[in-house]
C-alpha angles and dihedrals in degrees: 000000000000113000130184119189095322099074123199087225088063079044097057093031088066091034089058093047090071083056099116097179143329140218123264096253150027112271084244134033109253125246108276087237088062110064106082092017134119134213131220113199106227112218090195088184088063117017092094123003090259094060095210149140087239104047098044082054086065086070099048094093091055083043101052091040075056095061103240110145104176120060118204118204128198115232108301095190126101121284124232116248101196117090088001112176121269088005139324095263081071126088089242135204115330083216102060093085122208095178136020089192106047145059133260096254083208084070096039135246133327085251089061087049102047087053087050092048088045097054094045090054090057094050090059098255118136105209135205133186137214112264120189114203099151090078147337138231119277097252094042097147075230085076090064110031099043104016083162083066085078142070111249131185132241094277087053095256128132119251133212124220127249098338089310091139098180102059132053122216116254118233106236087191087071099099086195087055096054092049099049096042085056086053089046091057092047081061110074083034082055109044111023102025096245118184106210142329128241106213124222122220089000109167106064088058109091113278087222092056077054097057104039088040090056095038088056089051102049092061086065099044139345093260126190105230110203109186122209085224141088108215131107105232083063085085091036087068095047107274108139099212133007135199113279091214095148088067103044084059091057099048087060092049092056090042095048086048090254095115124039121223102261088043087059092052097043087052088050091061119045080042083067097057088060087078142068107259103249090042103138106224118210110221133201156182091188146341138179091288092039092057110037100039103031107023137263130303090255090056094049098046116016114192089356094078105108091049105056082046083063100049091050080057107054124012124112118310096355126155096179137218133206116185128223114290089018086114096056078035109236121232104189142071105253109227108248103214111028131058102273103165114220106249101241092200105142136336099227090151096051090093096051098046082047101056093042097044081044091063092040091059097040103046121061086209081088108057113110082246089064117118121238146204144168113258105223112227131153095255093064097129088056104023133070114207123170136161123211116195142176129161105357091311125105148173128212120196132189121204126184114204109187135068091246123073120262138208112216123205110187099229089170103114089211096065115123145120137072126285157183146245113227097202100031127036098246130128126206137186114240113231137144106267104035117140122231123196120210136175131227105294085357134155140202121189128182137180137196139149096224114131111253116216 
């Protein structure tokens, strides 16, 4: 959804720190395929001049030699005219939904999509789209034919959440609602093959609506579930992965000088213990909201960039997104409500997002049921060093998180093996002692399938 200075990401930051404690697990097992996946959030508007489901197939072929495997697609459905954002000569917000049950016809027809959906099965993709359960548009036909669907105020009169204008709040204790939001739902499983939703504004809608919601989709298909929140009790009530939103802020802390090294791990870690322990985490350096709201990757984190991109990669629990454009990489804020093509110029960052999806792929160290541990070095207070491992396999990453160089020293006594380097062809022994160069805001990963005592 749109956001202006009040961000939804400040918003879910101040609603996680209430959580107390969690329970041990989701309330679902996840999807086998998405264990040690990725996602790439699909901005069909502006991903090619023409905006449409046709001509964003043509890159499926580059995407999947890339390694992406799930694809995220902004809403698809039609967007409200009435009370559009700026004015109503503009293409308005995705997320001010007309119709549950229909396309976009900027994007074609549902034709055009379940071809799309069809070809990118075959290609091996999975592929979710944007579901938006928190409002509606305000000519939903929804407005008219079930007013009592929607939150009103004490006048009668339907409300919109936060100062977005141009949607009203649904009433989840409107039994008829929730029933005919999970149809809605059915629907795109039904008739297009959908794998998965990733819901939009998902915590203020009832835990309980969650869990009976999931639990009816998954008898029709073993969907991923991806929440726009950043509370535990989200997995509780069945949602396979949530927004990671905590630790994007403090990325940009610690970038912006706000937050030291050690704070920022600290902060990693007791933001962990809010969630279930096989809670998958979905890590970022931008998004829609993210680039367009609050500025690109580049702005938030100059010459830092790549190594916050590693660390979405690879740290504990990930599954990791890159957004549309990341891989050129885009320089630029995509305009939110008009049409603002991405630049398609290069792709100078396609080789560093496909070694590191291959060896996620290709390593089980990576799967969001992967152990993890700090790796001790005497450059703790500087360095970040961890080690994931499962079956035999692992991955050790080095993150610098200062501006200065830094020489590591691995101090950590279980520490052996051999290893490799993800981004150069070159092997080396573990052992206790061994040095480790890294640059200002550098990284090092390496992965193996030695066994590590």
């Amino acid at each position: 959804m749109q956001f202006k200075k009040l961000t939804l990401s400040l918003l879910s930051i101040a609603l996680t720190l209430t959580v107390i404690a969690q329970s041990e697990k989701s309330l679902f097992p996840h999807p086998k395929w998405s264990l040690q996946s990725n996602i790439y959030e699909v901005n069909l508007r502006q991903y090619t001049n023409e905006g449409t489901f046709k001509a964003f197939e043509k890159s499926l072929p580059r995407l999947k030699k890339m390694g992406v495997e799930i694809l995220w697609f902004m809403p698809i459905t039609p967007i409200s005219v009435k009370g559009r954002k700026m004015n109503e000569s503009e293409l308005g917000s995705y997320y001010a939904v007309q119709d549950y049950k229909a396309i976009n016809p900027e994007f074609g027809d549902m034709s055009d999509f379940v071809s799309l959906v069809k070809n990118a099965h075959e290609m091996g993709f999975k592929v979710i789209t944007d579901w938006v359960p928190n409002h509606t548009g305000l000519d939903n036909g929804w407005v008219e034919r079930h007013p009592d669907f929607y939150t009103k105020d004490e006048k009668g009169n339907l409300i919109s959440p936060f100062d977005w204008t141009d949607v009203y709040k649904l009433n989840y204790d409107n039994k008829e609602l929730r029933d005919s939001m999970i149809d809605a739902m059915k629907f795109w499983i039904t008739n297009a093959d959908i794998d998965g939703f990733r819901c939009d504004v998902a915590e203020p809608v009832p835990a309980d609506f969650w869990k009976t919601c999931i639990g009816e989709l998954k008898k029709m298909k073993d969907v991923f579930m991806l929440a726009e929140g950043n509370t535990g009790w989200l997995h509780e009530a069945g949602f396979d992965a949530t927004y990671n939103w905590n630790a994007m802020g403090y990325t940009r802390d610690l970038y912006e000088g706000k937050m030291s090294a050690s704070a920022f791990i600290d902060s990693l870690n007791a933001n962990y213990k809010r969630y279930p322990k096989d809670a998958m985490r979905m890590n970022f350096t931008t998004n829609h909201d993210e680039n367009s709201w609050n500025g690109t990757e580049f702005e938030k984190y100059g010459d830092a960039y790549k190594m916050f991109s590693v660390f979405s990669m690879t740290y504990n629990q990930t599954i990791p997104l890159v957004y549309s454009g990341q891989e050129i990489p885009n320089k630029k804020r995509l305009k939110f409500f008009v049409k603002d093509p991405i630049e398609w110029n290069g792709l100078e960052m396609e080789d560093f997002y496909k070694k590191l999806f291959y060896n996620r792929k290709m390593n089980p160290a990576y799967g969001s049921d992967a152990s993890y541990r700090r790796i001790k070095t005497s450059a703790d207070e500087n360095v970040l060093c961890y080690m994931r491992e499962k079956d035999n396999y692992k991955v050790l990453t080095f993150l610098n998180l200062t501006s200065k160089p830094q020489t590591v020293t691995i101090l950590d006594k279980n520490f052996s093996g051999v290893i490799g380097n993800v981004f150069e062809n070159k092997w080396i022994t573990l052992k206790p002692g061994l040095k480790f160069e890294l640059k200002p805001w550098g990284f090092l990963v390496f992965c193996g399938s030695d066994h590590v005592d």
